[in-house]
Each structure stands twice: as C-alpha cells, then as structure tokens.
C-alpha positions in Angstrom: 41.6 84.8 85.8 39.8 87.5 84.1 40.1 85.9 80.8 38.1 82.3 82.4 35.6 85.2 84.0 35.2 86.8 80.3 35.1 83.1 78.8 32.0 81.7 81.3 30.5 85.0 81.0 30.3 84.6 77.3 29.1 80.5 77.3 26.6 81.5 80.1 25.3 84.3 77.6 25.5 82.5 74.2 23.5 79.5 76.2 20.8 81.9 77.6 20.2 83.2 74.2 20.6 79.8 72.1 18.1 78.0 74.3 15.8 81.2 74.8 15.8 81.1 71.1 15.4 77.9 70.3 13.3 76.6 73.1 12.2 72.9 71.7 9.0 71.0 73.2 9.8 67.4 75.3 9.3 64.4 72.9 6.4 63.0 74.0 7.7 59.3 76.0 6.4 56.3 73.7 5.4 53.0 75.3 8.2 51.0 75.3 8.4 47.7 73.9 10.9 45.3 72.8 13.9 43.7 73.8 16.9 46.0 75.1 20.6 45.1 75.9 22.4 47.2 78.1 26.2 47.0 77.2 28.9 47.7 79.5 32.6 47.3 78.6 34.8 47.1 81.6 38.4 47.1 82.5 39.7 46.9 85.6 36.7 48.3 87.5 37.1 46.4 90.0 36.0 49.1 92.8 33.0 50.0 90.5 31.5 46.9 89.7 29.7 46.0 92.4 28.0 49.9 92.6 27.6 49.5 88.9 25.3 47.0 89.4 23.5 48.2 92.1 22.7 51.5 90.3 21.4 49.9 87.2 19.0 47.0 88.9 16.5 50.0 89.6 16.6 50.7 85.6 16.7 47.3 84.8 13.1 46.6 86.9 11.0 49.6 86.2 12.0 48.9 82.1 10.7 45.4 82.7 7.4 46.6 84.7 6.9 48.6 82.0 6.7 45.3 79.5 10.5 45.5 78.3 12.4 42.7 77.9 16.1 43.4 79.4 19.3 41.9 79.2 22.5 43.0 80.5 25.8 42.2 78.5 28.6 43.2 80.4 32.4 43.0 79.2 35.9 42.0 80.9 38.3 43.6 77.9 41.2 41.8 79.4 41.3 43.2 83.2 44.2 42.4 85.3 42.2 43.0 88.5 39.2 41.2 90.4 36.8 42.5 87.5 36.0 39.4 85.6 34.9 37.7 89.1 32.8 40.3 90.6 31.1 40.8 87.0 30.3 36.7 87.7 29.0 37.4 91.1 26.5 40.1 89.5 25.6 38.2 87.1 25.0 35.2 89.1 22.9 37.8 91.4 20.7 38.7 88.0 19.2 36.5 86.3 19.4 38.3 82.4 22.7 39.5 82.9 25.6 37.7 81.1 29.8 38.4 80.9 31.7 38.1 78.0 35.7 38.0 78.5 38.1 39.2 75.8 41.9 40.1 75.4 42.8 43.5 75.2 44.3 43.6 71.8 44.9 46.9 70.6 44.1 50.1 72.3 40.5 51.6 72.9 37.6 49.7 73.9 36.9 48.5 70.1 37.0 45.3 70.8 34.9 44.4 73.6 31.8 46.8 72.0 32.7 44.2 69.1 32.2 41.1 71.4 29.6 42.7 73.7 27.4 43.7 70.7 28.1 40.1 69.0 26.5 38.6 72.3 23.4 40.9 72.5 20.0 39.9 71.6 18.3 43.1 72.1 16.8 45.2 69.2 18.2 48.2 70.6 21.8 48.6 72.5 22.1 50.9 75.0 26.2 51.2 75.4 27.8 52.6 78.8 30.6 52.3 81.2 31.1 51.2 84.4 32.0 55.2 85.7 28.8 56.4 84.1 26.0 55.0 86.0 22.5 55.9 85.5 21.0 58.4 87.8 17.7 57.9 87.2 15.2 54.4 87.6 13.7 55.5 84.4 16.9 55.6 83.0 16.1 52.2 80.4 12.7 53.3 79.4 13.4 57.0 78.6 16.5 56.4 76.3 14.7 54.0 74.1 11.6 56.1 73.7 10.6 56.3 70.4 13.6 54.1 69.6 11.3 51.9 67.1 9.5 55.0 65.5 11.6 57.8 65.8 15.2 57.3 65.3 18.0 54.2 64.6 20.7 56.4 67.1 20.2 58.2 69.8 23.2 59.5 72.3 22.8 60.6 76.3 25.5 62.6 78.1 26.3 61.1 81.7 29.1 62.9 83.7 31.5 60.3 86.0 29.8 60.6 89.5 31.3 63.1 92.1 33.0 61.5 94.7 32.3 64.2 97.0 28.9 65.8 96.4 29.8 68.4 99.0 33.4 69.4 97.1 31.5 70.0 94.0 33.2 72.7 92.1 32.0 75.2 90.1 33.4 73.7 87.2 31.7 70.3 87.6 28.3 72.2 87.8 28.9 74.2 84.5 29.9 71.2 82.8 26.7 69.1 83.9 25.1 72.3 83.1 26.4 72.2 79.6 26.1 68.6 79.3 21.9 69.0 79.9 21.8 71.5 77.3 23.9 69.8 75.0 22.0 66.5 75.4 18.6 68.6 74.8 20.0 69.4 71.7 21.1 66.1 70.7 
C-alpha cells in the first residue's frame, strides 16, 4: 500500500513538473476539408453496436456541417454473435455508412484494418473500436485538423467508457488523467 502511495506520489510529481516545464500552446484547429473514413473493426459487439452508432452520428454531422465529406466503414472480423446484423441495421439507418464482413483468420484485428482500409475512400482514416466511442461531437473535425498540412499520422487516446460513472475509482481517474497528458504530448 505504501509502495502504490510512493509510486502515485512520484507520477503525480514528475507530471506536475514535466507539463509545468514543458507547457506547449494548442495547435491552432485548421478548416477542415476533405473526405474522411471512420474505421471501426468489430467482433462480437453485439451489445455495443447499436450505442456505437448513436455516439458517433453526432461526430459524423457536425464534420459534415463543417464541409467534410464522411464515410463510415465498419467491420464484422468474423463475429459469432448478432453483430454483422445490427451493423446492417445502422448502416441501413446512415446513409454513408457501409459493412464489410471477413473471417477471422489469425489472431489480432489485422485483418479486418486490411479489409476495412481496402474499402475506404477517404483521404484520411480515422481507425477505432466499437468500446471506444467518441465523447465529444467535434470529435471528426478536431482529429483531422491539420491532417493535410501538418502531419501524415496522428494518434488520440480514448479510455473504454465507465459503466458506472458513480463507481469511478481512483484508478480510472488517474489513468484518464494520464491518458490527456499523454495525448497532449503525442
């Protein structure tokens, strides 16, 4: 106990001091522009697809009010559960979203990034998961700022979503803590 104490005592320091020291200005948010696939490789999500969706229409509409052109490529990498069907209900729901099915080969998710990025028509990907859902309606537009100027990769942190937000731990709150600063950095 005294030693995890000691340890978070220590990060909490070294973080106060390496962003104190460090402080970097915000990037200034480009106009967007362009076409932009959202990628999402599934399997078995069956309880999260339907939420999934949900939480990324908000994205998906403020990116295109703001004259981006969005399409959503979503994967089935060989699901034995009701994913594959809800994924055709959302995307019968959206028009711009599309599903790609493939067997689950070999371990990992290596082949349906293959096949999803294969179908995409977007000149930037913007790759996520069915348990990491954005937060945020801006979501779209402020991870491909600057993506045509400023850089060819760009990575975001997302945390899976509490189930409980009343149960959240101390734990959970350092690690989205960290996560923040680490994705400042990044």
């Amino acid at each position: 106990m005294v030693g995890s104490l000691v340890g978070t005592g220590i990060q909490l320091w070294w973080s106060w001091r390496w962003d104190a020291a460090r402080a970097q200005k915000p990037e200034p948010l480009s106009s967007p522009s362009g076409a932009v696939t959202v990628l999402a490789c599934m399997r078995n999500e069956s309880s999260r697809v339907l939420a999934f969706a949900e939480r990324l229409l908000p994205a998906v509409l403020e990116a295109e009010q703001a004259g981006m052109s969005v399409e959503v490529v979503v994967v089935d990498d060989g699901s034995t559960d009701d994913t594959w069907s809800l994924l055709g209900e959302a995307c019968e729901s959206h028009p711009g979203w599309r599903r790609v099915q493939v067997t689950h080969t070999r371990p990992g998710k290596r082949d349906a990034l293959e096949a999803g990025m294969q179908a995409s028509q977007g000149d930037t990907i913007l790759a996520t998961d069915a348990d990491c859902m954005p937060l945020h309606p801006s979501w779209i537009v402020r991870m491909t700022a600057g993506s045509r100027t400023h850089w060819d990769v760009r990575v975001g942190v997302s945390l899976p979503m509490q189930r409980d937000p009343e149960a959240a731990s101390w734990l959970f709150a350092l690690q989205t803590l960290e996560a923040e600063r680490l994705a400042q950095r990044a």
